[in-house]
Structures are given as structure tokens and as C-alpha cells.
C-alpha positions as CSV (number, residue, x, y, z in Angstrom):
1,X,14.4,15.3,-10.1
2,X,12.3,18.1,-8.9
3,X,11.3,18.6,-13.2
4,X,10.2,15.0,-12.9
5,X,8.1,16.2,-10.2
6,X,6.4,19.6,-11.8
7,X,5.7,17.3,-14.7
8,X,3.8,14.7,-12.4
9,X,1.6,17.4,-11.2
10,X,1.3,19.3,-14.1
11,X,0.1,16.4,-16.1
12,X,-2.5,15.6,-13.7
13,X,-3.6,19.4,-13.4
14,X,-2.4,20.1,-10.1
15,X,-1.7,24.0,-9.6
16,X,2.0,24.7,-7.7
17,X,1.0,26.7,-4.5
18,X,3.6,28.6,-2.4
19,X,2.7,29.5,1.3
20,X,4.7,31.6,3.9
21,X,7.2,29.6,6.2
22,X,6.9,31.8,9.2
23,X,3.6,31.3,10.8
24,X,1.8,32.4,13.6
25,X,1.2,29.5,14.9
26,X,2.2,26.2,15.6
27,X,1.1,22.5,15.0
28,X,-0.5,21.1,18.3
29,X,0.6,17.5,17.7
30,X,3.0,16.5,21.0
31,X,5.0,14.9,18.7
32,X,6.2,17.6,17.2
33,X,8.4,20.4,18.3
34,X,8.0,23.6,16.1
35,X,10.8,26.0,16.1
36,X,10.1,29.4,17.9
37,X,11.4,33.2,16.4
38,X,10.6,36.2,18.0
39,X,7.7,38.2,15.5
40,X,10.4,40.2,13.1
41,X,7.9,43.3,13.2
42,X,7.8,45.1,16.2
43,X,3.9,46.1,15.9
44,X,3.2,41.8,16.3
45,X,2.9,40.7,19.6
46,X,4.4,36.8,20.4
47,X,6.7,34.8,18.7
48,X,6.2,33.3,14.8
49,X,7.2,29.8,14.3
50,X,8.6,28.1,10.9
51,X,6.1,25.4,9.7
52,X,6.1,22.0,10.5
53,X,3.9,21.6,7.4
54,X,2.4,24.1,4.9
55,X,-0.7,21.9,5.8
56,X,-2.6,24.4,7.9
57,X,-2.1,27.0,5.1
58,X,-2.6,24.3,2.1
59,X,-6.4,24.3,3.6
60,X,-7.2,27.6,3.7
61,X,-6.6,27.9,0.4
62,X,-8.6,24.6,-0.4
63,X,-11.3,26.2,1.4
64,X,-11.1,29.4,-0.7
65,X,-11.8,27.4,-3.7
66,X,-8.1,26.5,-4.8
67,X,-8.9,23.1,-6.6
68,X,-6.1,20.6,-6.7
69,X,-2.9,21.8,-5.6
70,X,0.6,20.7,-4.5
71,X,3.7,22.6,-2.5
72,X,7.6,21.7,-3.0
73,X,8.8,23.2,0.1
74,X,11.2,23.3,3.6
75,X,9.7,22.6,7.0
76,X,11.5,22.6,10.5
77,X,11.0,20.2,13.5
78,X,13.1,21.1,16.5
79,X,14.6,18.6,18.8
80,X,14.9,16.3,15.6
81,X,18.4,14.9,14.4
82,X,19.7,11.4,13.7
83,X,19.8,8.9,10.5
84,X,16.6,9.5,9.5
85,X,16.2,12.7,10.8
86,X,17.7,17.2,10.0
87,X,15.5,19.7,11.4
88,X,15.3,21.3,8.3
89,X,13.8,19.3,5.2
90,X,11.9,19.4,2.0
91,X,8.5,17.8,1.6
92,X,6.1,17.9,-1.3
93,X,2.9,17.9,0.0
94,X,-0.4,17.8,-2.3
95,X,-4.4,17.9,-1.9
96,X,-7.2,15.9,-4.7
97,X,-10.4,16.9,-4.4
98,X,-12.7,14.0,-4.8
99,X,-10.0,11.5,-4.2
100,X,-10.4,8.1,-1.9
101,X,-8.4,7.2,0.3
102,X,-6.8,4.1,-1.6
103,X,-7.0,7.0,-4.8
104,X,-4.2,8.9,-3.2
105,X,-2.4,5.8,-2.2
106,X,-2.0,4.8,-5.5
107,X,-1.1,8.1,-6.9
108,X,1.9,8.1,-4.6
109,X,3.2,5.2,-5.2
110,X,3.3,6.4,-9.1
111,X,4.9,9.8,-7.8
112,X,7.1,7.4,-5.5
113,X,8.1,5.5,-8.6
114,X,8.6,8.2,-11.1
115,X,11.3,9.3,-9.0
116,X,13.0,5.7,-8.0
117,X,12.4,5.1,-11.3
118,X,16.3,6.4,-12.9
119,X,17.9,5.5,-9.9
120,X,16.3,2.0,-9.0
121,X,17.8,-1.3,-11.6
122,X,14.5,-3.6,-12.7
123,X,14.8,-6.0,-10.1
124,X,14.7,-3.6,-7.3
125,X,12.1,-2.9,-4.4
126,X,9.3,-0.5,-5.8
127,X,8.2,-2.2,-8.8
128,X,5.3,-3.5,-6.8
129,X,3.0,-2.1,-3.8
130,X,2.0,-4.1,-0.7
131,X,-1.2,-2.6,1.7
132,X,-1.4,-3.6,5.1
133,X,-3.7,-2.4,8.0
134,X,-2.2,-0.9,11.2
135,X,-4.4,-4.3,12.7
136,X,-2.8,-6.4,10.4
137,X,1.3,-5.3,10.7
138,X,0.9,-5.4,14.6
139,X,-1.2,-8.7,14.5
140,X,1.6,-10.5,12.2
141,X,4.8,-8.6,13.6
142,X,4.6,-7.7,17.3
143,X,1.8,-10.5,18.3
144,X,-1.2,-8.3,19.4
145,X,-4.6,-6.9,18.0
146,X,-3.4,-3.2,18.8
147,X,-7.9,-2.3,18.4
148,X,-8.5,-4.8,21.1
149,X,-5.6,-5.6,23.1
150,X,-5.8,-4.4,26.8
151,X,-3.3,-2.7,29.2
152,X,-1.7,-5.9,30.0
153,X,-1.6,-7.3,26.5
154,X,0.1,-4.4,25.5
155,X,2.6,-3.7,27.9
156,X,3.8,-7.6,27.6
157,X,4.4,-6.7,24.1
158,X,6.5,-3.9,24.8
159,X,8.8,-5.5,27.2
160,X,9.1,-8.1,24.8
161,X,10.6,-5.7,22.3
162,X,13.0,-4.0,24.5
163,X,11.0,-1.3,26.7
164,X,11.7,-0.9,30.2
165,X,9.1,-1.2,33.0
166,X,9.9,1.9,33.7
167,X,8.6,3.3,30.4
168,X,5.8,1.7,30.0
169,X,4.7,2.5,33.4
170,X,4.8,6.2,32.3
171,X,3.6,5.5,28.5
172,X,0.4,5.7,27.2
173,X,-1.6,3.4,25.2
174,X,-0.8,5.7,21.5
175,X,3.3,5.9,23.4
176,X,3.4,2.0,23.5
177,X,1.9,1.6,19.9
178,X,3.9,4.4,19.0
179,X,7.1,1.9,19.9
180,X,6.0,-1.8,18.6
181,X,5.7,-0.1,15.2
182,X,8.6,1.4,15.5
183,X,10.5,-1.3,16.9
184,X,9.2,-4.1,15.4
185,X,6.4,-3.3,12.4
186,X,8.5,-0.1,10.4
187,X,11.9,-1.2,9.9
188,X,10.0,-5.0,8.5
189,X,8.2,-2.8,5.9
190,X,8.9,-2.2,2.3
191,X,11.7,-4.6,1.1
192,X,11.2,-5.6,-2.0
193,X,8.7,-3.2,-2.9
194,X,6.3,-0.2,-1.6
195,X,4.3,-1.2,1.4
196,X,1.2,1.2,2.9
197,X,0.4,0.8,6.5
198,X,-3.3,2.0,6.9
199,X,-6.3,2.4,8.8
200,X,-4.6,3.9,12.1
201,X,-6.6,3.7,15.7
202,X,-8.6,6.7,16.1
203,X,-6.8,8.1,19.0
204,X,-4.2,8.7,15.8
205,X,-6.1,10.0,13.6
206,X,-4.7,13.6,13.5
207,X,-6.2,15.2,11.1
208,X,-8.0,12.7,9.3
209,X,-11.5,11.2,9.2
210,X,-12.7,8.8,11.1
211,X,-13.8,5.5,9.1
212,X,-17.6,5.7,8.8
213,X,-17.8,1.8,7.8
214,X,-15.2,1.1,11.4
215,X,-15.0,3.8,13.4
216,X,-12.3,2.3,15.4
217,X,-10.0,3.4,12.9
218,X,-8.9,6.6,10.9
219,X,-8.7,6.9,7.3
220,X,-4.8,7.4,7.4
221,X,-1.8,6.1,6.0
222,X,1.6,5.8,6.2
223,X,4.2,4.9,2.9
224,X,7.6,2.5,3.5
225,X,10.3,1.6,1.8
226,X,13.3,-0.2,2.8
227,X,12.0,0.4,6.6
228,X,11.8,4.2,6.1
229,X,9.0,5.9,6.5
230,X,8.2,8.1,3.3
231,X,5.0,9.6,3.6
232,X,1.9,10.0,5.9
233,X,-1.9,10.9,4.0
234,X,-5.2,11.7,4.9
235,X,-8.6,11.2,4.3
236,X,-9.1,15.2,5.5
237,X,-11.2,16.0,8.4
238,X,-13.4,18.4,7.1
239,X,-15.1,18.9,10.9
240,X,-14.4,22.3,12.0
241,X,-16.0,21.6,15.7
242,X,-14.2,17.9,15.6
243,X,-11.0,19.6,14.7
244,X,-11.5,21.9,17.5
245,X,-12.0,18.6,20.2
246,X,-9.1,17.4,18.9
247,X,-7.0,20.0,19.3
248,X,-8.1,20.7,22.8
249,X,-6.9,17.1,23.4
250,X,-3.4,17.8,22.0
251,X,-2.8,20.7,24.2
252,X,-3.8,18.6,27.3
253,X,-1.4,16.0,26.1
254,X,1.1,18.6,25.9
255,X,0.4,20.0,29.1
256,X,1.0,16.7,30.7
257,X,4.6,16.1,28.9
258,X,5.5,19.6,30.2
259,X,5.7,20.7,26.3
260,X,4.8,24.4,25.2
261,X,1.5,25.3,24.5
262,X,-0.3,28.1,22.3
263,X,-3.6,28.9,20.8
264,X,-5.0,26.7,18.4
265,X,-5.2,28.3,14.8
266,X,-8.5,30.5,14.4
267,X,-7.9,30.3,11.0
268,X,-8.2,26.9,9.9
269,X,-10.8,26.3,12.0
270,X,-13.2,29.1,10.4
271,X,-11.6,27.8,6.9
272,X,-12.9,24.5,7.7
273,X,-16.2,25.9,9.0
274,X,-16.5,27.9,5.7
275,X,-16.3,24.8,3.9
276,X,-13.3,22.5,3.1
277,X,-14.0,20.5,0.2
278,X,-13.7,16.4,0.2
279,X,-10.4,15.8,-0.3
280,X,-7.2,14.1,0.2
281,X,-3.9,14.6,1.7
282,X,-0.4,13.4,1.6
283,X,3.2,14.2,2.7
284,X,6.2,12.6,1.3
285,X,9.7,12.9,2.6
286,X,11.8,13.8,-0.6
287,X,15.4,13.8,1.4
288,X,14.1,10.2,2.3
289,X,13.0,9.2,-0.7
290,X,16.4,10.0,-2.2
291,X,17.8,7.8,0.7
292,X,16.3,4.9,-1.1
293,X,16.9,6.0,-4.4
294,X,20.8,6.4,-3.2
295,X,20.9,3.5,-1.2
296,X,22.4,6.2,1.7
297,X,21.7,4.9,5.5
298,X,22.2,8.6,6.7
299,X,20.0,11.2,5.6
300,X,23.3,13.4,5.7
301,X,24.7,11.8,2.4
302,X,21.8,13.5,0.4
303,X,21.5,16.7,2.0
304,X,24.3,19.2,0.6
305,X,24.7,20.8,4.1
306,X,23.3,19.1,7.0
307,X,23.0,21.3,10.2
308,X,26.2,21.0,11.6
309,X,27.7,22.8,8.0
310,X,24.8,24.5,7.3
């Protein structure tokens, strides 16, 4: 499987990167939870962290003049463990340079494919593709317009699907999104085939751009199957002093859920103010994408030692 892979990339001229796994420092995203060493050389000062993503690292390297190039690796998310879900697991991440948004969309679903495609009979889901908005899945699914819907609108919608008062009292606008998609748009998606969610609000845009022809809405996307969530890509924010806001506004976020905080990383930010060419982004699951190639409802029964027997 991971041949059918290096011959994907290699026959699309994609170089094979490899970047360290203990960094200096971690993702500001409060919804991730990176998992904290002490520095294994005594003349470092503060702890080293095992990525999240090799993204930060993937972009300084874009930046350096790198070209095309993709990264079979492990990443680590603490405080994450369920069906779905081991704190240690292998993505394949890749950049294009010159690629559209809807480019790199299609160019997963072919890497998506490839490898569904000697475990998956004819007649089974991912012989097709299906692109929804973010607007659209939420309109059809949960009821509301999640670009113009207000605080009541929104909160109606949650206690409909099964949130408490209690949490959408303390839940913010992105929290209550965050749970009708969950709840009631992800687990409808990709049956029957590959379905892309896209064009996310701007308050979750990440690290993507923001759509110049709507800016209410990020150039972003998310990849299901079978209601799993396989993959999440970018239009990359190339905005050194944008990336900067927006990290700023993590760590506030983060401050307020009582999460740890650290400096922001210096050097992506002067590798995207030296230039990060126009490019594309994407992360895909592979332990999930062998769920659905297996048919397995626990990530467990494709992982050879899960954490507990690791």
C-alpha cells in the first residue's frame, strides 16, 4: 500500500521529504493537544514537543525553494483516543505549487482511490466524488445558514441535536458549528462515494486563505467517506503578518479554555515572510483510510499495536 503511494507521487514528480518529529514548538490550534518531552540535550532550555503535523516544517522547506513535495509520516495528538481516534498515527501530507483549490481536491480523491482501489468491489462507495459547501451541508442537514444564522438560530439548532443548555451557554459560535457538523453533517457524508465539504467560515480558516471572490469563507476542505473524516487541505496562507493575527487569536482562545500556551514559531513566520510560494495543502488520515478500505469501525483493527499494547 505505501509502494502504491511512492508511485502516486513519483509519477506526478513529487520529491519524498522527511522532517524531524521532535519540534520546538507546538501547533497553536485549541483543538489540538501536542504532546510535551523535556529537551533531550541539556544545553536546550524548555521542553520539545512531537508534531501534530510536519506542516510547519513542510513550509519552510517550500519557502527554501523545495518544489512539490510530500511526507509519509507519524504525528501525536494528546488527549485523543476512541473509534476514530490513537494518539499516535500516520499521515501523508503533500504541497503543489500552482495548484487550485478544487486541483488538490481532485488529486486526492485519485490518491484516495488508488488506494480503495484493491480493497473496494466495483459497486462500492468511491467510484464517484460529491462537493458540498460547509453553507450547503449545514443548510440541507442541520436546518441553518451557519454564514448568517445568529446566536439564537444557532443555539436552537444545537439543542435540537442533543446539546445541553448548559453547553451552549459556555460554547462559542466555531464550538456550536464545531457540533452540528459533527452531529449531524459528518457521519451523513460519503456513502456511496467521496464527498468534499468546502469553503469553511473564516473564523476556521486555520491556515488557509481567505476567499478573495467571498470573504466570508476560507479556501479549505475537508474529505469523507463512510462518515469518516479522511483528510483536511488548504488553499495556503501565504500572509506572514496574517499568520501572525491569527496565531495571537489561538493563544487567547487557549488562554480562555485554560489550555497551555507557548511562543508562536519564529520560524515559519520569517519562512512565510521570505516568500512561501502559491500552493496547496492536504492531510489524509491513512489509518482511516484503511478503516474504509477494511470496512473496520475501530481504528484499533488496522493499527498493529494500538496504545494500550504498544
Amino acid at each position: 500500500m505505501l509502494a502504491r503511494v511512492r508511485e502516486f507521487f513519483t509519477a506526478r514528480a513529487v520529491l519524498e521529504v522527511e522532517t524531524p518529529i521532535l519540534v520546538n514548538h507546538p501547533v497553536t490550534d485549541p483543538n489540538l493537544q501536542s504532546v510535551e518531552l523535556p529537551s533531550p540535550i541539556e544545553t536546550m532550555q524548555g521542553p520539545m514537543f512531537l508534531q501534530t503535523s510536519p506542516e510547519y516544517a513542510m513550509k519552510r522547506l517550500l519557502a527554501s525553494g523545495s518544489g512539490d513535495i510530500y511526507q509519509v509520516c507519524k504525528v501525536f495528538r494528546a488527549s485523543e483516543r476512541g473509534r476514530l481516534h490513537n494518539p499516535e498515527f500516520t499521515l501523508i501530507e503533500w504541497y503543489r505549487l500552482g495548484l487550485t483549490l478544487e486541483g488538490l481536491m481532485a488529486e486526492v480523491a485519485a490518491l484516495t482511490l488508488a488506494i480503495l482501489a484493491t480493497a473496494l468491489p466495483e459497486d462500492s462507495p468511491g467510484r464517484g466524488c460529491e462537493y458540498l459547501s460547509y453553507q450547503e451541508a449545514l443548510q440541507h442537514h442541520a436546518g441553518i445558514d451557519p454564514l448568517s444564522c445568529d446566536a439564537r438560530e444557532l443555539a436552537i439548532a444545537a439543542s435540537a441535536a442533543g446539546l445541553s443548555f448548559e453547553s451552549i451557554a459556555a460554547s462559542t459560535r466555531d464550538d456550536l458549528l464545531d457540533f452540528l457538523v459533527s452531529r449531524c453533517v459528518g457521519p451523513r457524508l460519503g456513502h456511496g462515494r467521496l464527498t468534499f465539504l468546502h469553503r469553511y467560515p473564516r473564523s476556521q480558516a486555520a491556515l488557509a486563505r481567505v476567499d478573495p471572490t467571498d470573504p466570508r469563507v476560507a479556501l479549505r476542505f475537508e474529505l469523507y467517506a463512510d462518515g469518516i473524516e479522511l483528510a483536511n487541505g488548504f488553499h495556503e496562507l501565504a500572509d506572514a503578518a496574517e499568520q501572525r493575527a491569527r496565531f495571537a487569536t489561538d493563544l487567547l482562545a487557549r488562554a480562555r479554555l485554560g489550555l497551555p500556551t507557548h511562543p508562536v514559531d519564529e520560524a515559519l513566520l520569517a519562512a512565510l515572510q521570505h516568500g512561501l510560494p502559491d500552493c496547496c495543502g492536504v492531510a489524509v488520515g491513512l489509518d482511516r483510510v484503511l478503516m474504509v478500505a477494511s470496512g473496520a469501525q475501530h481504528i484499533d483493527a488496522v493499527l498493529a499495536l494500538p496504545m494500550e499494547r504498544a
